[in-house]
C-alpha distance (Angstrom), angle and dihedral (degrees) to the residues before:
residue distance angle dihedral
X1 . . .
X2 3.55 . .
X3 3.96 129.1 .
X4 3.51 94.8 -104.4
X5 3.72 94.0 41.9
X6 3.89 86.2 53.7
X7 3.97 87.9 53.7
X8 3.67 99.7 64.0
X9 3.76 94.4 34.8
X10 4.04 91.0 60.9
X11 3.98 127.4 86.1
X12 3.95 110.1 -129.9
X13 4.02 125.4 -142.6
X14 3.34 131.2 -155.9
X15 4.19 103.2 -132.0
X16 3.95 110.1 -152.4
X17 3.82 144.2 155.2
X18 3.77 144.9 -157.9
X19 4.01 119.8 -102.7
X20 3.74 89.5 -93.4
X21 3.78 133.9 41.9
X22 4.03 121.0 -112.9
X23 3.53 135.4 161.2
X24 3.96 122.5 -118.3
X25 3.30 124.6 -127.6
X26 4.42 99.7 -24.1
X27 3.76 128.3 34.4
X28 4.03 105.8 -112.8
X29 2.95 111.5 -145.0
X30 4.30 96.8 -157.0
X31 3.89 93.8 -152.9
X32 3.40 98.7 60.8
X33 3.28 114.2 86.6
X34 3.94 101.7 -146.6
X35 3.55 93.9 48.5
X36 4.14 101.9 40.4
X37 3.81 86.4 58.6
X38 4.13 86.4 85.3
X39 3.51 82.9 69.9
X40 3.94 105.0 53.9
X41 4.01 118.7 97.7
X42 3.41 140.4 53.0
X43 3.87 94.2 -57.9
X44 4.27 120.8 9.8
X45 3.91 122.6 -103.5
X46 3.71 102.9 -58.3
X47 4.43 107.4 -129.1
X48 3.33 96.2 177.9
X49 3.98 137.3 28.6
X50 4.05 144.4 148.1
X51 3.68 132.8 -173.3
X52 3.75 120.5 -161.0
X53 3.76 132.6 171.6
X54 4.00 88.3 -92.4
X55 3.73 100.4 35.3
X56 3.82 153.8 29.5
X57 3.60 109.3 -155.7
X58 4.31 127.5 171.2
X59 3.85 129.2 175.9
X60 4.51 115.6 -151.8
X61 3.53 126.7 -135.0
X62 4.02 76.8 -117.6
X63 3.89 93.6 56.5
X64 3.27 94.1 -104.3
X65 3.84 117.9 145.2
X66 3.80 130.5 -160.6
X67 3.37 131.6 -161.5
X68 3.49 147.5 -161.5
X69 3.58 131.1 -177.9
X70 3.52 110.2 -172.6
X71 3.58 108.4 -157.4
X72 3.57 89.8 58.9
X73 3.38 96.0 41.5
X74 3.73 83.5 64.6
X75 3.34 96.9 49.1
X76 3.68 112.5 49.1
X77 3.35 126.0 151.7
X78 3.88 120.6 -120.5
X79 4.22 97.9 -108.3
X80 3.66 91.7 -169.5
X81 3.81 91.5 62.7
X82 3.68 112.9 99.6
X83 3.99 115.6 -118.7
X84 4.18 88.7 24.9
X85 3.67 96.0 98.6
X86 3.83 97.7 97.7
X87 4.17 86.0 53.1
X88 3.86 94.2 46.5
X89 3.75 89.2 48.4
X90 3.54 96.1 47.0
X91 4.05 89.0 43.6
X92 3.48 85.6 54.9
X93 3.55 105.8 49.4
X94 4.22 85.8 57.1
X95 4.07 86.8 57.1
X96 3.93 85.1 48.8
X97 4.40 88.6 50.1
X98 3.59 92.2 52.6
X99 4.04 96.1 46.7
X100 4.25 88.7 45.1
X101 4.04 78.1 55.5
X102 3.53 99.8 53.3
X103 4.35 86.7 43.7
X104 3.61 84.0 58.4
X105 3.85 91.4 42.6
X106 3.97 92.7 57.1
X107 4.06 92.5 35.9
X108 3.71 90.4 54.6
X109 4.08 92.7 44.1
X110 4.22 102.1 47.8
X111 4.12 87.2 46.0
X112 3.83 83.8 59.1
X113 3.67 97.5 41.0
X114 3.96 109.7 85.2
X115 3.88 96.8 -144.1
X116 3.44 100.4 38.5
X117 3.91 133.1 108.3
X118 4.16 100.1 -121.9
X119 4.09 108.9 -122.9
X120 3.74 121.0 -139.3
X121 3.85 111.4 -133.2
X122 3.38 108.7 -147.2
X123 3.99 123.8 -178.1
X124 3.97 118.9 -90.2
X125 3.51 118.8 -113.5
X126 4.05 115.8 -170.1
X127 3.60 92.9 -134.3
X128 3.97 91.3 70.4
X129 3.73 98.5 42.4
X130 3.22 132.1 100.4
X131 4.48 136.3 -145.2
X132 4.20 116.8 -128.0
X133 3.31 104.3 -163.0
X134 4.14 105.3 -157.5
X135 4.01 123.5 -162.7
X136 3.66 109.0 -168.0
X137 3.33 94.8 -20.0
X138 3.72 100.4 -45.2
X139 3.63 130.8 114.9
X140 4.18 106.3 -118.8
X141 3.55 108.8 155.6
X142 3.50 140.9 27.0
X143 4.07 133.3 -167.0
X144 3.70 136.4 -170.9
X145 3.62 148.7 -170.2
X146 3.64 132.4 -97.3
X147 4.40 90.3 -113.8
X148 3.44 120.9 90.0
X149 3.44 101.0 -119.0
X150 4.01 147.5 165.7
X151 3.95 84.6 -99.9
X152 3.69 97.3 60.8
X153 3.58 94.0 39.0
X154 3.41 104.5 56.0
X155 3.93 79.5 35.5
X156 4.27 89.8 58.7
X157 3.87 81.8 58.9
X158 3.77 94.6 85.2
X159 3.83 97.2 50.8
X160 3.93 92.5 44.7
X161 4.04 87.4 50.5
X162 4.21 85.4 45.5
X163 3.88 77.7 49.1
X164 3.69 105.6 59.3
X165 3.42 97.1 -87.0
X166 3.96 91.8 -105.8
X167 3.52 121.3 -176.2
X168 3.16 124.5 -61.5
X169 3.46 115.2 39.8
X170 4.18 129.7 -143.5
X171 3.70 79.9 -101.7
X172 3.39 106.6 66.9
X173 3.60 92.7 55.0
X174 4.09 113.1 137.3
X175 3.84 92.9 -74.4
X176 3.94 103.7 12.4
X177 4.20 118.7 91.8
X178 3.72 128.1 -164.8
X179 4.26 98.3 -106.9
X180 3.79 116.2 -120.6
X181 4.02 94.0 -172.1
X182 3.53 132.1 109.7
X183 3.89 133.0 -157.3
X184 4.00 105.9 -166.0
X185 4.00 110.7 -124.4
X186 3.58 97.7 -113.6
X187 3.91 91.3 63.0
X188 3.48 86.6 56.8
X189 4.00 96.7 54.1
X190 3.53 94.0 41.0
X191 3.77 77.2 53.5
X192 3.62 98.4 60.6
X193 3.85 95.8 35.2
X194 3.81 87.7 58.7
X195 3.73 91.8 54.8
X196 3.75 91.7 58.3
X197 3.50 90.3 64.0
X198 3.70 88.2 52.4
X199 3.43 101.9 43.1
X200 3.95 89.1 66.6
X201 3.73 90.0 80.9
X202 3.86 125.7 49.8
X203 3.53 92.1 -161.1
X204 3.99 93.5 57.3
X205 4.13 84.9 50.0
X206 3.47 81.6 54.4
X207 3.68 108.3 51.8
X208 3.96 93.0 35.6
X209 4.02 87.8 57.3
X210 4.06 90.1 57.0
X211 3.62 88.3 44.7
X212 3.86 85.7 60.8
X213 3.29 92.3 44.3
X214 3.63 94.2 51.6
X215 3.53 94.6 46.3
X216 4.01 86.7 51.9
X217 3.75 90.4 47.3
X218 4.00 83.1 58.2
X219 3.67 97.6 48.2
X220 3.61 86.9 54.8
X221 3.96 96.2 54.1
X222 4.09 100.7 -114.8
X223 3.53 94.4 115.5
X224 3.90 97.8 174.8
X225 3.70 87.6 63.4
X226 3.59 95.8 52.1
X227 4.15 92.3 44.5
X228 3.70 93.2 52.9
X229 3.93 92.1 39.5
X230 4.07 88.6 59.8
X231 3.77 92.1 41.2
X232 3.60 85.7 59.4
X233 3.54 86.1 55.5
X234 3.83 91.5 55.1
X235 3.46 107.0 37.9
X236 4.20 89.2 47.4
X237 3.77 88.8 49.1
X238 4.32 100.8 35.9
X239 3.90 83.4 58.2
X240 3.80 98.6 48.6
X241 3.60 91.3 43.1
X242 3.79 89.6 52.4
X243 3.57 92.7 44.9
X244 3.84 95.3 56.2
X245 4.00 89.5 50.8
X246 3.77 88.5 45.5
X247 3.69 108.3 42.1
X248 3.81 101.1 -141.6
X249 3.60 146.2 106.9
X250 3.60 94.5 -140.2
X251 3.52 123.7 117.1
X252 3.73 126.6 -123.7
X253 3.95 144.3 177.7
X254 3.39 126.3 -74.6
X255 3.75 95.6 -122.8
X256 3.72 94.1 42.7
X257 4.28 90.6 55.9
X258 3.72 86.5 50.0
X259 4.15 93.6 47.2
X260 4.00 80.8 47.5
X261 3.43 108.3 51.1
X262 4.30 93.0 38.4
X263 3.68 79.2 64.8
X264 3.34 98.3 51.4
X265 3.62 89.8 52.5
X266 3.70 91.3 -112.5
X267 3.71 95.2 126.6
X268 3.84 127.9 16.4
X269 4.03 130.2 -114.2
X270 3.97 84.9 -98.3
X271 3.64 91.6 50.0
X272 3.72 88.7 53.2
X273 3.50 98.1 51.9
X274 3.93 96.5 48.4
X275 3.66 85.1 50.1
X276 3.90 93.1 50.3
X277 3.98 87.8 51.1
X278 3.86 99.6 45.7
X279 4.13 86.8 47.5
X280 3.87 91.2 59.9
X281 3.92 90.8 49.8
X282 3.85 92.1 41.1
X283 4.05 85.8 58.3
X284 3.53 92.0 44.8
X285 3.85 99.4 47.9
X286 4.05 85.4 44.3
X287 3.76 96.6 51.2
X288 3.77 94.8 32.1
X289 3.48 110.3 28.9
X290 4.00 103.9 161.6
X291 3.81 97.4 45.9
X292 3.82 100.2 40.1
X293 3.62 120.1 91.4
X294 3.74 131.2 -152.2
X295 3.65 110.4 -165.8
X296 4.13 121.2 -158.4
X297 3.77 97.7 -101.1
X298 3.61 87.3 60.8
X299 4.04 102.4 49.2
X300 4.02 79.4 46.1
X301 3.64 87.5 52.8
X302 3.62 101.8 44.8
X303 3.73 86.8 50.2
X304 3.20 98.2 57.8
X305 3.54 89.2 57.3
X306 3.21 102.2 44.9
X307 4.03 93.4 55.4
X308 3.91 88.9 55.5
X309 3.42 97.8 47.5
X310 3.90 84.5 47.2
X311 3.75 95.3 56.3
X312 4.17 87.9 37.5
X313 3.76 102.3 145.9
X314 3.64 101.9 10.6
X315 3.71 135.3 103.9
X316 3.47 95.0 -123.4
X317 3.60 127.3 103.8
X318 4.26 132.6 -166.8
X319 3.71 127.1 -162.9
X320 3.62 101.6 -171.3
X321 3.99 135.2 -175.5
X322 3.95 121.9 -122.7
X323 3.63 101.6 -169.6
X324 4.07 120.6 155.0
X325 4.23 131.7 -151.4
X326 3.24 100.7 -143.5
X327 4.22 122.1 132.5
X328 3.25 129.7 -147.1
């Protein structure tokens, strides 16, 4: 079979991690040499994985998580074609929703799980990604990036094990560390069984992946980004909330959808209040963006918001962690 041929037979993952490195399942430690050998190959010793009718989805002993949508897998555009780079980016920036979903997914699952290490989602930029390609189910190829990333380091584990596994390792790179932490198993497959249930809906993809963005905007201090990011989560998903109740493709103030759907019972008195509040500061910050401020409590708040009104009417439930790097 021919190279080419080979290409379009093959079934391509997105490879991905969390902010910070952990270990699934067992603490490796890399210099021994029967317990680094979960990290030789292509891809590491898979602990956790589920395969739907919409998805393929694994998490690595290493943390690393791969991902396949299949309905964009299936319809990928040709990136070699001139004039197609506005499809391929927008193609790719779905694939990127669905894996900020499944961060969420295993974020929200090791904070619940009493004896696991809790995992900081972080948003998914295509620079520190990397492509599985899979043949029959088999991991065969793997391609990266130009960035130095977490991805590729973690990633340069396997050849330095193949190696010897002298002294020192990728890891300990200026501004790399060997990771100590460990998120239990079961965290991770409650994980991936969580995202099935979200995967049904695009728009819930969606609105989760702008949560993570938000709450990445807030780790890294900008909190007008990360406001306005979750009140695109709530305004998107107030309105087709209220349109589902309502039956029409008419369109309608923001305070009236909120009066509506309070009394249908849709959202609470406390809901509606919080929502009230974060509208005045979302006109302010709009109309005045230089002189208003939106302090930390608030981004938290309008988070928080917009995650419930994301999951409104499902059986699905995130606890997530707002935490921020800034120094004083």
């Amino acid at each position: 079979m021919e190279g080419f041929e080979l290409l379009d037979q093959m079934d391509f993952h997105l490879g991905f991690h969390s902010a910070y490195p952990f270990w699934l399942g067992q603490r490796v430690n890399i210099y021994d040499p029967e317990q680094n050998q979960c990290l030789l190959g292509i891809i590491p010793e898979v602990k956790a994985c589920l395969q739907t009718e919409r998805f393929n989805a694994a998490i690595c002993v290493n943390g690393l998580m791969l991902l396949n949508v299949r309905h964009l897998s299936q319809t990928a555009p040709d990136m070699g074609i001139s004039g197609d780079f506005d499809q391929s980016a927008i193609w790719m920036d779905r694939h990127l929703d669905y894996a900020n979903a499944l961060q969420l997914c295993l974020e929200s699952e090791s904070i619940k799980h009493p004896d696991s290490y809790e995992v900081s989602a972080t948003a998914t930029r295509a620079k520190e990604i990397c492509k599985v390609g899979f043949l029959d189910g088999r991991p065969v190829n793997v391609s990266f990036g130009t960035a130095r990333t977490l991805t590729t380091v973690m990633h340069a584990l396997s050849g330095w094990v193949a190696g010897g596994a002298l002294t020192p390792s990728p890891l300990e790179a200026p501004g790399w560390r060997i990771p100590h932490e460990v998120v239990h198993v079961e965290a991770a497959r409650f994980a991936l069984q969580k995202f099935a249930l979200i995967a049904r809906n695009e728009h819930h993809v969606t609105w989760l992946s702008y949560l993570l963005k938000a709450k990445t905007a807030y780790a890294d201090n900008d909190y007008r980004m990360s406001f306005v990011l979750s009140w695109f989560i709530i305004e998107s998903s107030l309105r087709w909330h209220w349109m589902i109740e309502n039956e029409k493709k008419v369109r309608s103030p923001c305070t009236k959808i909120i009066d509506d759907l309070c009394a249908g019972k849709l959202i609470c008195d406390q809901q509606k209040r919080a929502l009230t509040s974060l509208r005045k500061l979302r006109n302010e910050l709009m109309h005045n963006p230089a002189d208003t401020v939106c302090q930390p409590i608030q981004c938290y708040e309008a988070g928080q918001i917009a995650c419930d009104l994301a999951l409104l009417g499902t059986d699905v439930d995130l606890v997530t962690s707002w935490r921020t790097k800034v120094q004083f």
